[in-house]
C-alpha positions in Angstrom: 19.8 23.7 -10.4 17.8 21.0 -12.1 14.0 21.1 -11.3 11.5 18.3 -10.0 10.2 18.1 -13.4 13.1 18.4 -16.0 14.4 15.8 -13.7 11.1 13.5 -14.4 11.0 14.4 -17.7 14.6 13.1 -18.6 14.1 10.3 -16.7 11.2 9.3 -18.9 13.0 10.5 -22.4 15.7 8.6 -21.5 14.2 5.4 -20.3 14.8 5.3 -16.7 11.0 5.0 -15.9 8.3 4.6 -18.7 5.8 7.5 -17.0 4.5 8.8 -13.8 1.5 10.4 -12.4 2.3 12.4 -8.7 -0.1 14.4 -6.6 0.7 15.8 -3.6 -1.7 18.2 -1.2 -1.5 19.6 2.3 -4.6 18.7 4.5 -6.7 22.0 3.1 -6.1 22.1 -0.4 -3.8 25.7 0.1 -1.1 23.4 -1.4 -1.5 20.8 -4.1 0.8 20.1 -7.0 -0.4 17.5 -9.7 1.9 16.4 -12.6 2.4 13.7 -15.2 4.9 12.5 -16.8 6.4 10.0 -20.2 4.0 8.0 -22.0 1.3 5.2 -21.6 3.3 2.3 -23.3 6.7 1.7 -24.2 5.8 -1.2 -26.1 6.2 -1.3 -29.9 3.1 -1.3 -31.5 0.9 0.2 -28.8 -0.5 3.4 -27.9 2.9 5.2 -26.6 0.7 8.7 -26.4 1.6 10.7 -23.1 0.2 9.5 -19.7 -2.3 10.9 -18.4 -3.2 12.2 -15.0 -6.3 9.5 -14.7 -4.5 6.7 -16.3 -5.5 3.4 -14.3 -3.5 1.3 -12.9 -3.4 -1.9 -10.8 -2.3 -0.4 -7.4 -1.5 -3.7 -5.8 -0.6 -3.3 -2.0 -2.0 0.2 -2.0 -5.0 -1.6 -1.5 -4.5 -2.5 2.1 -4.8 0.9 3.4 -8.6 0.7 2.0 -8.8 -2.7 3.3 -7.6 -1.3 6.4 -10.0 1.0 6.4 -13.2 -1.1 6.0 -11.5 -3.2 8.9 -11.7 -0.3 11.0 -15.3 0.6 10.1 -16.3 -2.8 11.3 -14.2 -2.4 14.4 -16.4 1.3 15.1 -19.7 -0.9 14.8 -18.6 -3.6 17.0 -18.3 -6.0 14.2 -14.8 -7.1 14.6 -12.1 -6.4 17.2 -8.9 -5.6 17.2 -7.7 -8.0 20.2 -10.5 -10.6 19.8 -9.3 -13.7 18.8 -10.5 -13.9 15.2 -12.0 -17.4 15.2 -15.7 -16.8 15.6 -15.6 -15.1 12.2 -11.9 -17.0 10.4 -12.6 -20.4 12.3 -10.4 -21.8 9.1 -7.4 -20.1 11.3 -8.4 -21.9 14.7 -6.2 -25.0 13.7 -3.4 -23.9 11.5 0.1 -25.0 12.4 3.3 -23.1 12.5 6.2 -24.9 10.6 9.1 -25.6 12.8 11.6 -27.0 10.3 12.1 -30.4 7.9 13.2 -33.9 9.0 15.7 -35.8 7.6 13.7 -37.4 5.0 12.9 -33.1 3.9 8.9 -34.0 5.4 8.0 -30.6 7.3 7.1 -30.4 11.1 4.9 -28.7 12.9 3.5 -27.6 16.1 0.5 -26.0 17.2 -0.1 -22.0 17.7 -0.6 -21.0 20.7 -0.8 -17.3 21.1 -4.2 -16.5 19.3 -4.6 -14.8 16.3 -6.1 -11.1 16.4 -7.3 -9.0 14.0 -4.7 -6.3 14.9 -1.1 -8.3 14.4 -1.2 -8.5 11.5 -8.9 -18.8 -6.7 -10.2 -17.9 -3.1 -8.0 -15.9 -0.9 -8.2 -19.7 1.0 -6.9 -21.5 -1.8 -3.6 -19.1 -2.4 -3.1 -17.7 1.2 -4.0 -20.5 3.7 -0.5 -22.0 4.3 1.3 -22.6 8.1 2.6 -19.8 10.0 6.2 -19.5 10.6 6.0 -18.0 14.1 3.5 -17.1 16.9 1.6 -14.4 15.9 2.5 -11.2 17.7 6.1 -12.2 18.1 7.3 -11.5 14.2 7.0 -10.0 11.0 6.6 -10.8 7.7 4.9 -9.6 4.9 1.9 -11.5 4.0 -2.0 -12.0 3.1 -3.6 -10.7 6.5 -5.1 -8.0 5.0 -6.7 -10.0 2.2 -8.2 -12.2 5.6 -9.0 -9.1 7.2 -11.3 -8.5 3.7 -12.6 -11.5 4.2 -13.8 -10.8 8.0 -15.4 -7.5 6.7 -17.6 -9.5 4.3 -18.5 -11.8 6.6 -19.5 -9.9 9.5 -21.8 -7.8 7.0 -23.7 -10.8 5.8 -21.6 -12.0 3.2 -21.9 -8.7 1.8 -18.9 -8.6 -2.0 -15.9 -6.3 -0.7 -16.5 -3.8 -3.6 -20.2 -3.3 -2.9 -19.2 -2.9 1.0 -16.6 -0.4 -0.5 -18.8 1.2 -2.7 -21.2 1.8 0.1 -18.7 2.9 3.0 -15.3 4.2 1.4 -16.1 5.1 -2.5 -19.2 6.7 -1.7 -18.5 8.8 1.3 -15.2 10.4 -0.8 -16.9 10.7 -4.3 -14.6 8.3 -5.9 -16.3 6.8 -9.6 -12.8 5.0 -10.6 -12.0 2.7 -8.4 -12.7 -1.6 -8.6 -11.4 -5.1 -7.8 -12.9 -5.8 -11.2 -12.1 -4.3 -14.5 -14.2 -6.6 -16.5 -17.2 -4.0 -15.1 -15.6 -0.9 -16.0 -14.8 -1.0 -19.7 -14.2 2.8 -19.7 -11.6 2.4 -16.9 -10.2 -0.8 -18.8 -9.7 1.4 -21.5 -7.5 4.1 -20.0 -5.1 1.4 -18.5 -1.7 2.7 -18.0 0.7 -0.6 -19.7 2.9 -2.4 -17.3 6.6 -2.4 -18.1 9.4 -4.3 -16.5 13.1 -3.5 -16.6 15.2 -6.1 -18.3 17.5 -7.6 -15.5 20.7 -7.6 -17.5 20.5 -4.6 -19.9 18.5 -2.3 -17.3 16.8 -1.1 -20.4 12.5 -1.0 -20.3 10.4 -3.5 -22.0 6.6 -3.9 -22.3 5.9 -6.7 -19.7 3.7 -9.9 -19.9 3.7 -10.8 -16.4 0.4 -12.3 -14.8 -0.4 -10.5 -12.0 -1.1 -12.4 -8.4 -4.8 -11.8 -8.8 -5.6 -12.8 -11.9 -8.0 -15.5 -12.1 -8.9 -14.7 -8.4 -12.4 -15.1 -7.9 -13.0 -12.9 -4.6 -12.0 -8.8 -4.2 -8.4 -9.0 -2.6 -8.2 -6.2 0.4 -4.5 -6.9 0.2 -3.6 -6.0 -3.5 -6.4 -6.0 -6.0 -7.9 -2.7 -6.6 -7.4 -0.9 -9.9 -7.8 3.0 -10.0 -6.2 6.4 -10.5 -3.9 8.7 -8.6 -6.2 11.7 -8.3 -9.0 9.1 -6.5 -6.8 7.4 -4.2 -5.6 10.6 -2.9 -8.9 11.7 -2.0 -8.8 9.1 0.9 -5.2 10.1 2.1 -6.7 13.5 2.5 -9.2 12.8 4.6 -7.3 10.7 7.1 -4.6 13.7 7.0 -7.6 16.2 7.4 -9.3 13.9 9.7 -12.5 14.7 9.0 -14.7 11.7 9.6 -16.1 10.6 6.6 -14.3 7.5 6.5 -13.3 6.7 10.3 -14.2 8.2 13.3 -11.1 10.9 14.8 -10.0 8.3 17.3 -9.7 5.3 15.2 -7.6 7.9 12.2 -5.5 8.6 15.7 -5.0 4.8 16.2 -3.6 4.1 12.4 -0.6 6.1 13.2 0.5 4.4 16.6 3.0 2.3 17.0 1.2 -1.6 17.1 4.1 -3.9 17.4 5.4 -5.7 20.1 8.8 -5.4 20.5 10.0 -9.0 19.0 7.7 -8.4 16.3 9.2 -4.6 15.6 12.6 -6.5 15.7 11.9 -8.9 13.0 10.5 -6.0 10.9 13.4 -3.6 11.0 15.7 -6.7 10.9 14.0 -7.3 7.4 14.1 -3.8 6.1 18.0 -3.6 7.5 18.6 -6.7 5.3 18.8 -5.6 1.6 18.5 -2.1 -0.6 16.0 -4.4 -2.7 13.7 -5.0 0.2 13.9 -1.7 1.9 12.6 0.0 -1.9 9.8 -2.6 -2.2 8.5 -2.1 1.7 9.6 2.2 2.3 12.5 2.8 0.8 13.4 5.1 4.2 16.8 5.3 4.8 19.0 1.9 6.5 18.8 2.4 10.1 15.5 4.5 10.6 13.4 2.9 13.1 10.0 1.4 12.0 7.3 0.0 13.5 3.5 -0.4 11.9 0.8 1.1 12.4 -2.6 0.4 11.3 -2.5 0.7 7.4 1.0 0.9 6.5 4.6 1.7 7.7 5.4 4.1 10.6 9.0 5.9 10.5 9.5 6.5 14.6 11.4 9.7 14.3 11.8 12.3 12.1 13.8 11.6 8.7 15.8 15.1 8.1 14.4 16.9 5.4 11.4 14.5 4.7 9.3 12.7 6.8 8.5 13.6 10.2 7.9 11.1 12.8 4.9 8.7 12.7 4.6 9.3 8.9 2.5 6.6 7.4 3.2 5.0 4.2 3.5 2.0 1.7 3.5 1.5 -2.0 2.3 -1.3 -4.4 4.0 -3.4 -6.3 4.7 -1.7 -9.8 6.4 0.9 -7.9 3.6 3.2 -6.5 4.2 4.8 -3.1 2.3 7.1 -1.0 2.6 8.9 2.7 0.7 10.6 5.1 2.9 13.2 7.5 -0.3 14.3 9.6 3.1 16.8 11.6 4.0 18.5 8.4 0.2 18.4 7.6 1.4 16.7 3.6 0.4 13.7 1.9 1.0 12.5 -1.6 1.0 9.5 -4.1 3.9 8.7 -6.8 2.0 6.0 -9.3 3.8 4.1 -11.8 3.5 0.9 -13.4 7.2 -0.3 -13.6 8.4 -4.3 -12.6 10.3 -5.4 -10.8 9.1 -4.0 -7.3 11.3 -1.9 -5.2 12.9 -0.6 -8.6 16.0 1.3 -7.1 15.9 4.4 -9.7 11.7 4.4 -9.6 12.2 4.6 -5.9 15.2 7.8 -6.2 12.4 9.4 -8.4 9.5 8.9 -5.5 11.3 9.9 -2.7 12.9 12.8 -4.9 9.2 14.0 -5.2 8.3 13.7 -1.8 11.4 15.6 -0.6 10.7 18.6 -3.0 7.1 18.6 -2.2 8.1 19.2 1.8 10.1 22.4 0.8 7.7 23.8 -1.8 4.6 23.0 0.6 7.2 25.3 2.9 6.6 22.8 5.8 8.6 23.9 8.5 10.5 21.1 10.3 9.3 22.2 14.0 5.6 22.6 13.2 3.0 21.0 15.5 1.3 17.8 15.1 -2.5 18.5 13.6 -3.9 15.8 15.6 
């Protein structure tokens, strides 16, 4: 039988993914397996030595878990609630419209929101992400900027105070994570060990070094939604201590709270309706099985039941764009990262590789499939 790694390894050799850093670890440290794989450019003419395991990358929409993390913190000090309408501190949101369709002349309508907007249903982040909803919110999904607003509430409620120095203080501190910024123009050293971004050529499915501006760029605020740069080996430090639980980021009851179901049922509709839709959408938001039934929780993706052979129910997970994913399983008592820096997003062979990972890091963890939840 071929092995985790000689399958990674070919896959890199033979250009199916340009590299790969994975760490996975159950929740106290007994178990951890750390590996890296093909090189840090496939672009002629740059440095195409082997990856390494603290390459940096830009993690994209991995960067809403920590956003929803700060969110929290600020719910735990009474700075923000989840339920509250969230005018007092967005009053930008108070009188945005929800875009019902064109006229004949192609103008678009609109009518007024009615069901207020709460923190939990989820340039300047104003200037790229304050556009009309398309439905009441609370009644649908769609993927979005609310986490990038929920940033923006963080700051505000704690005087104005930049997103990275609140994260420096509250998340990065608490954890020991040094590698970690919205910035990279004040981290040379990180800059320096920046894995290259390759995208796979749509016709010949061959990789190619990729120029492609990033959402972010030129952005003049921290993006809780998608703009921290870091390193596998960090990042996993905070999906171990939600899966340990062990309050240095959240209190127990708020980690409890991330991995409940939040939706209402119209909205949990529209999300499994969207995932159900396309294999290309399914990789870029999960990549579980068609037919698994989702909901959110608070940080990331909730599979309801137990996926046979992988995750068990209420697993929490997401990705970012250049095809990084990572879960929590707080049941099977696992978490894990698989970090690459391929385009486009849900890259159907990337995504085989990650969940081929996560499988074979349930049976050598020896997770047994009955074992009970560590709550």
């Amino acid at each position: 039988m071929v092995s985790l790694e000689e399958t990674l390894e070919k896959a890199c050799a033979s250009g199916v993914i340009p590299g790969a850093v994975v760490i996975a670890s159950n929740a106290d440290g007994s178990f951890r397996y750390e590996n890296v794989f093909g090189k840090r450019s496939v672009r002629e003419g740059e440095d195409q030595s082997p990856l390494k395991k603290d390459a940096i990358m830009w993690i994209a929409s991995c960067t809403k878990l920590l956003g929803t993390i700060a969110a929290l913190q600020c719910v735990e000090r009474g700075q923000l609630s989840l339920d509250a309408p969230v005018y007092d501190v967005l009053p930008e949101f108070k009188d945005v419209d929800i875009i019902t369709g064109l006229d004949d002349d192609g103008k678009p309508q609109y009518k007024k929101h009615t069901t207020p907007m709460t923190l939990r249903p989820g340039g300047t982040i104003a200037s790229r992400f304050y556009t009309p909803l398309v439905f009441e919110p609370g009644s649908g999904w769609m993927y979005g900027p609310g986490i990038d607003w929920a940033g923006k509430m963080v700051e505000r409620v704690n005087g104005n105070t930049p997103l990275e120095a609140y994260m420096q203080q509250h998340i990065f501190g608490p954890l020991g994570i040094k590698d970690m910024t919205f910035d990279l123009s004040t981290r040379p050293d990180m800059a320096a060990r920046m894995a290259d971004m390759t995208q796979r050529d749509a016709n010949s499915g061959k990789l190619k070094g990729s120029r492609r501006k990033m959402p972010f760029v030129g952005a003049t605020e921290a993006m809780a939604g998608q703009g921290l740069f870091g390193c596998a080996p960090e990042y996993i430090r905070v999906l171990q201590s939600l899966l340990r639980n062990d309050g240095k980021l959240l209190q127990p009851g708020s980690v409890d709270a991330m991995f409940i179901p939040n939706l209402s049922a119209p909205s949990k509709a529209g999300l499994n309706a969207l995932l159900n839709s396309s294999d290309y959408i399914n990789n870029a938001m999960g990549g579980l099985p068609k037919g698994t039934d989702r909901d959110w929780g608070l940080g990331g993706l909730l599979n309801v039941n137990d996926v046979p052979g992988w995750r068990r129910a209420h697993s929490l997970s997401w990705g970012g764009l250049p095809n990084l994913t990572w879960w929590i399983d707080r049941k099977a008592g696992l978490c894990g990262m698989f970090a690459g820096q391929l385009v486009p997003e849900g890259d159907a062979k990337a995504q085989a590789l990650a969940q081929a990972f996560e499988r074979e890091m349930y049976k050598r963890a020896a997770v047994r499939q009955t074992e009970s939840p560590r709550l």
